[in-house]
C-alpha positions in Angstrom: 69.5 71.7 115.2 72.9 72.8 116.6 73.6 76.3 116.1 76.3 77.3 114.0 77.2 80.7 115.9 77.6 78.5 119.3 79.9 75.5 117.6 82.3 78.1 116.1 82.3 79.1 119.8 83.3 76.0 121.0 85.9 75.7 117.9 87.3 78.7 119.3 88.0 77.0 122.9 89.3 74.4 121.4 91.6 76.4 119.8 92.6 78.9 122.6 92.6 77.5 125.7 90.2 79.5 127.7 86.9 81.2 127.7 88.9 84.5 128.5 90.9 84.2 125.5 87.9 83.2 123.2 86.1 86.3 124.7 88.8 88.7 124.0 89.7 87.5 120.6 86.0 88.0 119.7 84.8 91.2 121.7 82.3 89.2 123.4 82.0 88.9 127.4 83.7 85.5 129.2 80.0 85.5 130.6 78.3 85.7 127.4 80.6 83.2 126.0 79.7 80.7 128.9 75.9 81.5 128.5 76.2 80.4 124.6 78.4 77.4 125.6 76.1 76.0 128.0 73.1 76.3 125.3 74.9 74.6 123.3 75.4 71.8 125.7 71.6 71.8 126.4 71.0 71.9 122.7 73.8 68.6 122.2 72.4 66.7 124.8 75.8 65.7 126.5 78.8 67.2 128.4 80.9 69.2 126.3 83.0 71.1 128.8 84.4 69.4 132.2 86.1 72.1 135.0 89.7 72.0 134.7 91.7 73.9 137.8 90.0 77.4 137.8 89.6 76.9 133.5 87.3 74.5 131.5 88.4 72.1 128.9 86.3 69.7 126.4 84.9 66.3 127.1 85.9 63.2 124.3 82.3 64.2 122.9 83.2 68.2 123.1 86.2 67.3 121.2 84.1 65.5 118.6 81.4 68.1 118.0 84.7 70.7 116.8 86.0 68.1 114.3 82.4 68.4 113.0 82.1 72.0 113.4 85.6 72.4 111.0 83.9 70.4 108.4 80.7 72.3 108.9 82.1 75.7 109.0 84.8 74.8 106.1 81.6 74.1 103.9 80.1 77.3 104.7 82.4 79.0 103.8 82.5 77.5 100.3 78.9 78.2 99.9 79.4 81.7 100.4 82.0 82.0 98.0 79.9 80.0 95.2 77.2 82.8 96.1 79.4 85.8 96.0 81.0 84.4 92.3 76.6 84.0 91.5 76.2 87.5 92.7 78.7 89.5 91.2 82.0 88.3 90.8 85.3 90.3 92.8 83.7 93.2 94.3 83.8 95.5 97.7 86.0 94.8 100.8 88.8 92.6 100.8 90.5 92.8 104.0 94.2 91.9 103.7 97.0 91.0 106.4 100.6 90.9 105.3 103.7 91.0 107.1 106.3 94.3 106.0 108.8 92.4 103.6 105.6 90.8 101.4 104.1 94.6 101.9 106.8 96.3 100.5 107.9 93.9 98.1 104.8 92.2 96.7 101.8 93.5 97.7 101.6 97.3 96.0 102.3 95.6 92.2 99.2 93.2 92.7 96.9 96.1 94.0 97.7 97.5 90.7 96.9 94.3 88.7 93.6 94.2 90.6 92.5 97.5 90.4 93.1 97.1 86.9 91.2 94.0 86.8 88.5 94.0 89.1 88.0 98.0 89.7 84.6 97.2 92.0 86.7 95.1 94.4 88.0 97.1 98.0 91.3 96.2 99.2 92.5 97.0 102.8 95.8 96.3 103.9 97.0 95.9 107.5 100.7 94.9 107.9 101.2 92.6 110.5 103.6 89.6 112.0 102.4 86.5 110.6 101.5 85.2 114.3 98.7 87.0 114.4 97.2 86.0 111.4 95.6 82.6 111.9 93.1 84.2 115.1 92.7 87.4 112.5 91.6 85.1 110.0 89.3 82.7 112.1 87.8 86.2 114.3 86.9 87.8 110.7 89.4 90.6 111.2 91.1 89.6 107.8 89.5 87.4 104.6 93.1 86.5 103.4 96.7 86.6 104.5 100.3 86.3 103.8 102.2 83.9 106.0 105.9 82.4 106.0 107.7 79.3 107.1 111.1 78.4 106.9 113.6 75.2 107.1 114.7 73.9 109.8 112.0 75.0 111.8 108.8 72.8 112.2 105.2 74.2 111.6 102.3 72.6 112.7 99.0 73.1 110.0 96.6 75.4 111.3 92.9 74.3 112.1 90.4 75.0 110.0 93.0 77.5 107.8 94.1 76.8 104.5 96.9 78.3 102.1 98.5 78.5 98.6 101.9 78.1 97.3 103.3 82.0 96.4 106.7 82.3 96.1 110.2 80.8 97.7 113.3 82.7 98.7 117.3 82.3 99.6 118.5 83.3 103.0 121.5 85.4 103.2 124.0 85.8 105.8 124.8 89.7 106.0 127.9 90.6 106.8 129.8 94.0 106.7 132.0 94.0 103.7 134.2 96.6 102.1 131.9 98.8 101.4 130.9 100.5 97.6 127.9 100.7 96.1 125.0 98.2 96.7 125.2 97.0 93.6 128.5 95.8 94.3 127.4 93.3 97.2 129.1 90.4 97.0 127.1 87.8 97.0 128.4 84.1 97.4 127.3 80.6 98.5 128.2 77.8 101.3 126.8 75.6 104.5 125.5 76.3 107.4 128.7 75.4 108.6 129.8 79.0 107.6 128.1 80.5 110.3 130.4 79.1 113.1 132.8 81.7 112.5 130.9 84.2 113.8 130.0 82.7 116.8 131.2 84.9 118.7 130.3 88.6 117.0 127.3 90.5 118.0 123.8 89.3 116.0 120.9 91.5 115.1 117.7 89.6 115.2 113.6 89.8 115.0 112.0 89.9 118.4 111.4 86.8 120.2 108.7 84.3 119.4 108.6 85.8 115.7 109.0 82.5 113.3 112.2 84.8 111.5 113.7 84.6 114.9 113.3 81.1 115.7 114.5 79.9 112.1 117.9 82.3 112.7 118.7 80.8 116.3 118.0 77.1 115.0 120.4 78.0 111.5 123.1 79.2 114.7 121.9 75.7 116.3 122.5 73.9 113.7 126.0 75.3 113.3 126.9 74.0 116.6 126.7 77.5 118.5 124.1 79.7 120.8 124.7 83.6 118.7 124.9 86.7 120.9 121.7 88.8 120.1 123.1 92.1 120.5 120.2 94.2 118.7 116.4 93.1 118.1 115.2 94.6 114.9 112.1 93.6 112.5 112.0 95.6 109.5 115.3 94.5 107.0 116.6 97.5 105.8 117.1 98.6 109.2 118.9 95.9 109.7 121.0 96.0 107.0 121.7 99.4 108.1 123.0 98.1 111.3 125.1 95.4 109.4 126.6 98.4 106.9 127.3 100.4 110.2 129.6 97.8 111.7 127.1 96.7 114.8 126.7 93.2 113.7 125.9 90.2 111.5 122.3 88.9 110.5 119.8 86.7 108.3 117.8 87.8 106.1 115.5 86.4 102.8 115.9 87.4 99.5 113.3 90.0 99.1 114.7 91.8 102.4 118.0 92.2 100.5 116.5 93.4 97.2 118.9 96.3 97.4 121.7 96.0 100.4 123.9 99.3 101.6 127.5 99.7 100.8 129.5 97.6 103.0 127.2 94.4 103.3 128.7 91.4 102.1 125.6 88.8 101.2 126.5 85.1 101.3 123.5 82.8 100.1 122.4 80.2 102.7 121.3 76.5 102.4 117.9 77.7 103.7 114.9 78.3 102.0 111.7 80.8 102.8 108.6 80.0 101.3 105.6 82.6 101.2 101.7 81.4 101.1 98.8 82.5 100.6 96.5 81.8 103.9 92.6 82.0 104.5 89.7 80.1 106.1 89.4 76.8 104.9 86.7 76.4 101.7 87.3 80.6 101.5 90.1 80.0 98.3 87.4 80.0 95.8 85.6 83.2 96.9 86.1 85.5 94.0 87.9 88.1 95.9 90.1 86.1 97.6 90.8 84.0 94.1 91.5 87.1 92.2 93.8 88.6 94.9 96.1 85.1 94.9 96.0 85.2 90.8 97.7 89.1 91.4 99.9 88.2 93.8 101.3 85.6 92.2 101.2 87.9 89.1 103.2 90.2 91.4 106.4 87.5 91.9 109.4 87.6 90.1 109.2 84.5 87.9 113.0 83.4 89.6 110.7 83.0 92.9 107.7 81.8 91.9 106.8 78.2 93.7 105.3 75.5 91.3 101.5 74.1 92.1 98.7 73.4 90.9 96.2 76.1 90.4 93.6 76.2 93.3 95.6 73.7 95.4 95.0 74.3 99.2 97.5 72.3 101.6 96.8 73.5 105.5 98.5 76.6 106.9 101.3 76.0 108.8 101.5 77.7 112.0 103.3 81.2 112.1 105.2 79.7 115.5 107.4 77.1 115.6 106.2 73.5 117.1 106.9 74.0 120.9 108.7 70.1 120.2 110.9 72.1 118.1 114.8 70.9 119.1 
């Protein structure tokens, strides 16, 4: 009998690239993860690794064996989650990763509808980018997540993730305005093709190889121009700061401009952001994780909320964009 402990090993290469990168993503030696690879191989019966430069990489039958292992590992972790809803229903930790707009915005109402609802159940939050999320969710480091994709930017499912429809979003172009108070923003409406403008003016973006990033430079693209990036900046009310102050122009979703400075002018973009709901695959029926998705959607503004079936699992889409993206 293979052992389950040693295929989500060899899931793991398969996933990032080297036995260094497996062994540091699950605070295990390289040489203990070689030891347990070979086993494996002994156990199999047949090459699973061949040498590759100073690296390894899998065999046809190596590459088999993980297609099994995400169906055997998917299943699981359905079996656990029918156990835990036999045991006791939403109760103790509930590890949770989401990025800051989703933290500010939509996570502290649904703590409240869960502690309200399921008072025995843990929750522990960790705000992170979502790039991080699909090796924190495979590593055990988080039981669900909040991720994001965008238009115009391609995203590759995840392996052996899974996700839930939350909520969808406008983009805004912020610009600075004449000033007054926030509530007097103007907010209007148009193409991408309003962005070529401003193809020249200083742009205040997210750091490199953030998905936010890469959906603003392809918008620019798509406009027919490279932008400048003068300032990198993640969190959005700094940067509509920035935009109020005169330093520049930016993107931003809808629940980043909830409540914009004087002197940003918001123009609503053909663009859309949509918000999900990630975790391993066969985990969305865990009673912890179920209840935490039924708050969160609980938590949306109705005006946002993204239509789906209840319980409906589509793959998670990578937090990077496709490296075939134009």
């Amino acid at each position: 009998m293979l052992d389950v402990r040693r295929l989500r090993l060899l899931r793991e290469l398969a996933l990032r690239g080297t036995i260094a990168a497996v062994a540091e993503a699950l605070a295990f030696t390289p040489s203990a993860v070689s030891q347990q690879l070979g086993t494996l191989e002994r156990e199999a019966g047949v090459a699973l690794l061949e040498r590759s430069g100073r690296g390894v990489r899998l065999t046809p039958a190596g590459r088999n064996l993980v297609r099994h292992a995400e169906a055997v590992l998917e299943r699981l972790e359905q079996a656990e989650a029918e156990l835990a809803e036999a045991r006791h229903g939403p109760a103790g930790p509930l590890r949770i990763g989401a990025f800051p707009t989703a933290t500010r915005a939509l996570v502290p109402e649904a703590l409240v509808l869960l502690a309200a609802r399921f008072p025995a159940l843990e929750p522990m939050v960790s705000e992170m980018d979502p790039a991080g999320v699909a090796h924190a969710l495979r590593a055990g480091d988080l039981d669900v997540a909040l991720v994001h994709d965008y238009d115009l930017v391609p995203a590759p499912p995840e392996p052996g993730l899974a996700a839930v429809p939350l909520c969808e979003e406008a983009m805004y172009l912020a610009c600075p305005g004449d000033g007054g108070d926030a509530d007097d923003a103007a907010v209007g409406s148009g193409g991408l093709e309003l962005l070529a403008p401003h193809r020249s003016v200083p742009w205040i973006m997210a750091a490199p190889d953030t998905l936010c990033r890469a959906a603003t430079e392809q918008m620019c693209r798509a406009a027919g121009f490279v932008p400048r990036v003068r300032h990198q900046v993640d969190e959005f009310a700094t940067v509509l700061a920035f935009v109020a102050a005169g330093h520049g122009i930016a993107v931003v979703p809808q629940l980043g401009a909830a409540d914009p400075p004087a002197g940003v002018r918001l123009t609503a973009l053909p663009v859309r952001r949509r918000t999900r709901v990630a975790f391993r695959g066969g985990a969305g029926a865990h009673p912890a994780v179920a209840a935490l998705t039924r708050a969160l959607r609980d938590a949306v503004p109705e005006s946002l909320r993204m239509i789906s079936s209840p319980g409906a699992e589509v793959p998670m889409p990578s937090p990077l964009p496709s490296p075939s993206a134009p």
